[in-house]
C-alpha positions in Angstrom: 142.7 50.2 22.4 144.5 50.3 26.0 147.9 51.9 24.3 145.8 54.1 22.3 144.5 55.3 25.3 147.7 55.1 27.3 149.5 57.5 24.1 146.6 60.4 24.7 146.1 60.5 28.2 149.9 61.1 28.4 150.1 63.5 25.7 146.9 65.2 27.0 148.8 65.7 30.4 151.3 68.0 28.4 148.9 70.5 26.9 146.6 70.5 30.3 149.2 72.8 31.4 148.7 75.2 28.5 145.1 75.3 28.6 145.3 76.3 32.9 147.0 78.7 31.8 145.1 80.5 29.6 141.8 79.4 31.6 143.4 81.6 34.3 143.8 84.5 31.9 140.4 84.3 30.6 138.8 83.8 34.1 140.9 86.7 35.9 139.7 89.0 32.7 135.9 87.9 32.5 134.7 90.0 35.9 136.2 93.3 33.7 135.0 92.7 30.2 131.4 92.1 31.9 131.7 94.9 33.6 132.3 97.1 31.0 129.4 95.8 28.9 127.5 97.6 31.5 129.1 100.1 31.6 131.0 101.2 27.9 130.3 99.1 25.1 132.7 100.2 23.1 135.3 99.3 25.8 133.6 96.1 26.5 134.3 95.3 22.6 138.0 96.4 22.7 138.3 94.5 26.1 137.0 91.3 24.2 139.7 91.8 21.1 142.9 92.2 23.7 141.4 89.0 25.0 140.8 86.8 22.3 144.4 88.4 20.5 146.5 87.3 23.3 144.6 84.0 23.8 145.2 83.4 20.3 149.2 84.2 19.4 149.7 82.8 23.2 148.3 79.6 22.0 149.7 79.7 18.4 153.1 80.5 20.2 153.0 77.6 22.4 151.8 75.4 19.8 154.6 76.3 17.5 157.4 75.9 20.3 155.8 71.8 20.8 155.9 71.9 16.9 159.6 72.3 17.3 160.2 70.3 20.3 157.7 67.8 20.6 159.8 64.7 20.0 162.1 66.1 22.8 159.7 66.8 25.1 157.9 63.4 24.8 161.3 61.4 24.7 162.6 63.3 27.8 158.8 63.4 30.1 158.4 59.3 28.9 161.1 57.9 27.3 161.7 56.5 23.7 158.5 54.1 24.2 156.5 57.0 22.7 157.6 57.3 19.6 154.9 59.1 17.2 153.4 60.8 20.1 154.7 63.8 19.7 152.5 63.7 16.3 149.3 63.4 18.7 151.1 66.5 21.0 151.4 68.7 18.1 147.6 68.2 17.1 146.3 68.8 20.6 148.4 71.9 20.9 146.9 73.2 17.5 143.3 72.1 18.4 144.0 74.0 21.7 143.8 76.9 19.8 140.4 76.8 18.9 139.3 75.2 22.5 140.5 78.3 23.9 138.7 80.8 21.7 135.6 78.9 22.5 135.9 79.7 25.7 136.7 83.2 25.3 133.2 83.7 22.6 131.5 82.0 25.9 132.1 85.6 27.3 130.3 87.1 24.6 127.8 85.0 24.9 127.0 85.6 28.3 127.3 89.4 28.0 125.4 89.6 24.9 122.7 87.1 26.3 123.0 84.4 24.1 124.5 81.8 26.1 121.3 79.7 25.0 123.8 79.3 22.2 126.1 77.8 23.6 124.6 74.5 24.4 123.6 73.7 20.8 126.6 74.6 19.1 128.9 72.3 21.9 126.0 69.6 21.2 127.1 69.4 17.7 130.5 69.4 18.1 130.6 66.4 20.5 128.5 64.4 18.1 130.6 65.6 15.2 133.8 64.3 17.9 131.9 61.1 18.5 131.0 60.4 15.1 134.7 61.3 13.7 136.6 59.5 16.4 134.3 56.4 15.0 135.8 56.1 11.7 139.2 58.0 12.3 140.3 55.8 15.1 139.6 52.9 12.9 141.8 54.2 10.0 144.9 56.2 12.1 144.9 55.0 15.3 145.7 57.7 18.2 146.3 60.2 15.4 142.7 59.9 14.2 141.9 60.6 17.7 143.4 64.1 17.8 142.4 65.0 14.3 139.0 64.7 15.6 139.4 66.8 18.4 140.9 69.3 16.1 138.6 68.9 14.0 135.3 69.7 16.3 137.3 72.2 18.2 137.8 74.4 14.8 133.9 73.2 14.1 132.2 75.0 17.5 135.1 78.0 17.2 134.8 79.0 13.6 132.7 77.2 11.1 129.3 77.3 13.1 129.7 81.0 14.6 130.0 81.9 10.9 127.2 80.0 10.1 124.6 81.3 12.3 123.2 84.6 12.2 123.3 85.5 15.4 127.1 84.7 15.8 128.6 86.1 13.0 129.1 89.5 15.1 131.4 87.5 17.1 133.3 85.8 14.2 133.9 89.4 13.0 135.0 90.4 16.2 137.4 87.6 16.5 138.8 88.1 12.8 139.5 92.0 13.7 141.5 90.7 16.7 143.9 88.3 15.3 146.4 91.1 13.7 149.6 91.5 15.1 149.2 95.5 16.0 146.1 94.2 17.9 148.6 92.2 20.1 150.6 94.7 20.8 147.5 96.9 21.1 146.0 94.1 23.9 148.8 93.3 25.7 149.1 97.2 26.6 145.6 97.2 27.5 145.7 94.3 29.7 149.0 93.4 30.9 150.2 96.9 31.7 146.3 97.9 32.9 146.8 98.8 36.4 143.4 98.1 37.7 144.3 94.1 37.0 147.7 94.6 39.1 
């Protein structure tokens, strides 16, 4: 148990850095979008697609490049010791994914008044975590671990908004965000928007 431990707290260290990132994106934008729910709704909605498009290929981009070189990374940050790890890095980046769209539909929530939400669907995914790190630690180890993770993360992001009524406006929302013209789109509207500079 104490080098199953030891393998995810050092591979969680690695994608901490990805998801302070992106926390600092969504934070910096949250003030605006609310704003503009007050104020233009239509804006407010177009505000929340730039968001949750660049949260998403920013993410997907990051966990493609540890994809590619997470058995670098891991051998050069902790040495040969760690073999397999980058398996558990890979899975966390992934699962980071659907962490950081959570937190980005927590937005919605708040501006749409339905943060009430919130709690219930998190509730179920950290007994669907609990319950999944019970058997899948048993039968693969440290890799059971992050399958789990992944596994509630994509739970509280996608399968349950789509689920309940009163979040499937958001699931569509987030579908119409994730083409590529809607990057390019969002990171006009935001990164080039001079009342963030």
């Amino acid at each position: 148990m104490q080098c199953l431990l030891e393998y995810i707290q050092r591979v969680h260290i690695l994608v901490v850095w990805q998801i302070s990132f992106h926390n600092a994106l969504i934070n910096s934008l949250r003030p605006m979008i609310m704003e503009e729910k007050m104020r233009n709704n239509e804006k407010y909605l177009e505000l929340l697609k730039d968001l949750y498009s660049i949260v998403f290929y920013f993410c997907l981009i990051l966990a493609i490049f540890f994809t590619l070189f997470s058995k670098i990374i891991v051998c050069i940050i902790y040495g040969n010791g760690y073999n397999g790890a980058e398996i558990v890095l890979i899975i966390f980046s992934f699962s980071t994914i659907f962490s950081m769209l959570n937190v980005v539909r927590d937005i919605w929530f708040v501006c749409e008044e339905k943060e009430y939400l919130s709690k219930y669907i998190y509730l179920v995914g950290i007994i669907v975590n609990i319950i999944l790190n019970y058997f899948l630690i048993k039968l693969f180890g440290y890799y059971g671990a992050a399958i789990a993770s992944l596994s509630s993360n994509v739970l509280t992001a996608i399968i349950i908004p789509m689920i309940l009524k009163s979040t499937k406006e958001n699931v569509k929302i987030l579908v119409n965000s994730l083409s590529i013209f809607r990057l390019k789109k969002a990171i006009k509207n935001i990164v080039f928007n001079k009342k963030l500079i």
